[in-house]
C-alpha positions in Angstrom: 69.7 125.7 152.9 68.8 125.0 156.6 65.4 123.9 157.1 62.9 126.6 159.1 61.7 125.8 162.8 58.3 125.1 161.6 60.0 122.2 159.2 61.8 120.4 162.0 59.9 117.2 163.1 61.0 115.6 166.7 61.1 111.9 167.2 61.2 109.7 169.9 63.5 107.2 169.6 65.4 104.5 171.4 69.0 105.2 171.1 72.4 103.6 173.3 71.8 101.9 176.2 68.1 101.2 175.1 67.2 105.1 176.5 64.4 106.8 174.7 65.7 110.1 173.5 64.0 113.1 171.6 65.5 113.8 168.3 64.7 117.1 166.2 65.0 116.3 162.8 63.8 117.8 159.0 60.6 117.5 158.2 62.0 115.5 155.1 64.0 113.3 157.1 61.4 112.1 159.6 58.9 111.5 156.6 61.3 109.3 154.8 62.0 106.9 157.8 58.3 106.7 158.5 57.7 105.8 154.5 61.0 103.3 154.9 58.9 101.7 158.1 55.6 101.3 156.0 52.4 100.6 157.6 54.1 99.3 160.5 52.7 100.2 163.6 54.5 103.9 165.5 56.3 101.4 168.0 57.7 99.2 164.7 61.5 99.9 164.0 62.2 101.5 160.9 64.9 99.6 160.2 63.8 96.0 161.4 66.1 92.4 161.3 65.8 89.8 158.9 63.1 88.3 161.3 61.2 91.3 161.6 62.5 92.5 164.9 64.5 95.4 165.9 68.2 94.9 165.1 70.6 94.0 167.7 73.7 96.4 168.8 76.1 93.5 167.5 74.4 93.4 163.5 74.6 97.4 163.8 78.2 96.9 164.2 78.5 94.3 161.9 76.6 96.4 159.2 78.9 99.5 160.1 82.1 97.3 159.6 81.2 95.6 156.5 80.3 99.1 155.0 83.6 100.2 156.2 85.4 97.2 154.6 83.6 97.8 151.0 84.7 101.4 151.5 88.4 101.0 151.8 87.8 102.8 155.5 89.5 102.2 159.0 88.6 98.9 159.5 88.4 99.9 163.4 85.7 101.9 162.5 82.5 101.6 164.7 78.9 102.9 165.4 80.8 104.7 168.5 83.1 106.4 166.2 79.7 107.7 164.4 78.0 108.9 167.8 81.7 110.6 167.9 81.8 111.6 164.9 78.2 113.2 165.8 79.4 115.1 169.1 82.9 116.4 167.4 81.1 118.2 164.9 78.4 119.8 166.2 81.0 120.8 168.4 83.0 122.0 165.6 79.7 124.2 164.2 79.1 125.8 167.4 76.8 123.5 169.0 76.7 124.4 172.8 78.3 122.0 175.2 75.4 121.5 177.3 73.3 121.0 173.7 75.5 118.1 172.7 75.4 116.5 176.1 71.7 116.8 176.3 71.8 115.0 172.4 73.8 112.1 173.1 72.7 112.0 176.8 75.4 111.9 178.2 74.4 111.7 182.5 77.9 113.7 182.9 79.0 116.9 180.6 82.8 115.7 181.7 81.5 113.0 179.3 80.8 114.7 176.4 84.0 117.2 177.0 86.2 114.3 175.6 84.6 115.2 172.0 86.5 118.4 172.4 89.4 118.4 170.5 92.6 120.7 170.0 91.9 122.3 166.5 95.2 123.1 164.2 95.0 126.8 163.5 93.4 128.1 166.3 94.0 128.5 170.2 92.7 130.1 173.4 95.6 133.2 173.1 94.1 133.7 169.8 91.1 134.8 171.5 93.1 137.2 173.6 92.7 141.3 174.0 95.7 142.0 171.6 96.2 145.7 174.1 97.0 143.9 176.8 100.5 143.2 174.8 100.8 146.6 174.2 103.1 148.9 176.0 
């Protein structure tokens, strides 16, 4: 069951590239990351380094490929393939274009038309008046 509007919490986070983004999330989701963060103050990373701090881009990607490695996946799996992983299926769900660009923040749509992928089973013609074949 999808979550109403008036359950859907928007954080600010800092996301690639160190850009502070707007994120709309459940109302369950959000509270669990605050209760993972604790008493920490609203500027504390929820998930913080060994040393208290926020973690660097290299132990996120360490962290995604020891995961990977314990799971039997694609050991060229990284936390790019999950931001692509993010775009291709909202994509897939019907997610505007313009929607996903504004998510990921991509400066460019042309960026974010690379998620766009050629899906087995369906086509453009597909999509086509079948009368105009008609004679």
């Amino acid at each position: 069951m999808l979550p109403r509007e008036n359950d859907l919490v928007q954080l600010s986070i800092l996301g690639k590239g160190e850009k502070p983004r707007q994120v709309l999330l459940p109302e369950i989701v959000s509270r669990s990351l605050i209760t993972l963060r604790g008493d920490e103050g609203a500027n504390d990373p929820v998930f913080a380094s060994r040393k208290g701090g926020r973690l660097t881009a290299r132990a996120v990607h360490g962290m995604v490929k020891r995961t990977a490695a314990r799971a039997g996946v694609n050991a060229a799996i990284s936390p790019h393939w999950l931001r692509h992983a993010h775009g291709s299926h909202a994509i897939d769900e019907g997610a505007p274009l313009h929607e996903v660009q504004a998510t990921l923040c991509h400066a460019n749509v042309s960026t974010t038309s690379g998620y766009l992928h050629a899906r087995p089973g369906s086509s453009s013609g597909l999509k086509l008046d079948r009368g105009v074949f008609l004679q």
